[in-house]
C-alpha positions as CSV (number, residue, x, y, z in Angstrom):
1,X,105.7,117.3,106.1
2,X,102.2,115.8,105.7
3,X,103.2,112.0,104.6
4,X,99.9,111.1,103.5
5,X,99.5,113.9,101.1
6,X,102.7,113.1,100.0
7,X,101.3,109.4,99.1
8,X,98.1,110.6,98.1
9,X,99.9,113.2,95.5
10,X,102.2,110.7,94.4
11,X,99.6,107.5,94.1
12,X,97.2,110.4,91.8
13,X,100.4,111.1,89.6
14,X,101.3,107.6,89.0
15,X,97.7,106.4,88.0
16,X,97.8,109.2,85.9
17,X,101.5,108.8,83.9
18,X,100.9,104.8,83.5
19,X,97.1,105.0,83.1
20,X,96.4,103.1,80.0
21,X,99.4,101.6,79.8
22,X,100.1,98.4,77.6
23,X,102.9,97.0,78.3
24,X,102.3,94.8,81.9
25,X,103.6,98.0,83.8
26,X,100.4,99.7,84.0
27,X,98.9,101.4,87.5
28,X,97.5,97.9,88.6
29,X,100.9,96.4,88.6
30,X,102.2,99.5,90.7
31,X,98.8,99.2,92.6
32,X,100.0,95.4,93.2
33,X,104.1,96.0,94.0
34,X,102.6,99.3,96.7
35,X,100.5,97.0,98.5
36,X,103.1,94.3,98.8
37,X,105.4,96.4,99.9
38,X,103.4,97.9,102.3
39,X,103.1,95.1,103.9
40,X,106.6,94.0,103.4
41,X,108.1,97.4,105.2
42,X,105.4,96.8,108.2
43,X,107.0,93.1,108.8
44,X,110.0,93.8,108.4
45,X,109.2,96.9,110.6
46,X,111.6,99.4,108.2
47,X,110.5,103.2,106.6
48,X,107.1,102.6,105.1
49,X,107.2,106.1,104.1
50,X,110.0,105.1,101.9
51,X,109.4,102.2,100.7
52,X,105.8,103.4,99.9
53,X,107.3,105.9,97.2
54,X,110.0,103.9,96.1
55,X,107.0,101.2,94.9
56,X,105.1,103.9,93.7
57,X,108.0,105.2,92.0
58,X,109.6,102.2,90.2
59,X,108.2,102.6,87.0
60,X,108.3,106.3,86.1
61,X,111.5,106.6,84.8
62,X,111.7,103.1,83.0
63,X,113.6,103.3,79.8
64,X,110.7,100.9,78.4
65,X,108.8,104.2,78.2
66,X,111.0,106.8,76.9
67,X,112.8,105.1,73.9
68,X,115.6,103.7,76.0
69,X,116.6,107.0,78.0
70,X,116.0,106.0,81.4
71,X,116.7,110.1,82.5
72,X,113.9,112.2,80.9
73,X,113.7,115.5,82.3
């Protein structure tokens, strides 16, 4: 498993889904929330594989985006 890629693919979908974005949750507050926790997981010394996606992740499935239904398909 190539765990850059993994980023990389994952950092070009997110820009992507919350590109234009109005409401504060945009790609630059993702971009903001990766990079501090970036360097969160490297002093605290945990899975910065993990915690890279979970960051990049955060907002995808917020119900602010889907008309309350925090599980779209």
């Amino acid at each position: 498993m190539n765990r850059s890629w993994i980023i990389s693919q994952t950092e070009t979908y997110v820009r992507f889904q919350l590109s234009g974005e109005s409401s504060g949750h945009d790609w630059w507050h993702v971009y903001r929330v990766w990079k501090t926790a970036q360097k969160l997981a490297e002093k605290e010394n945990t899975n910065s594989f993990i915690v890279q996606l979970a960051a990049l992740l955060h907002d995808i499935a917020d119900w602010k985006f889907h008309d309350g239904n925090c599980c779209v398909a």
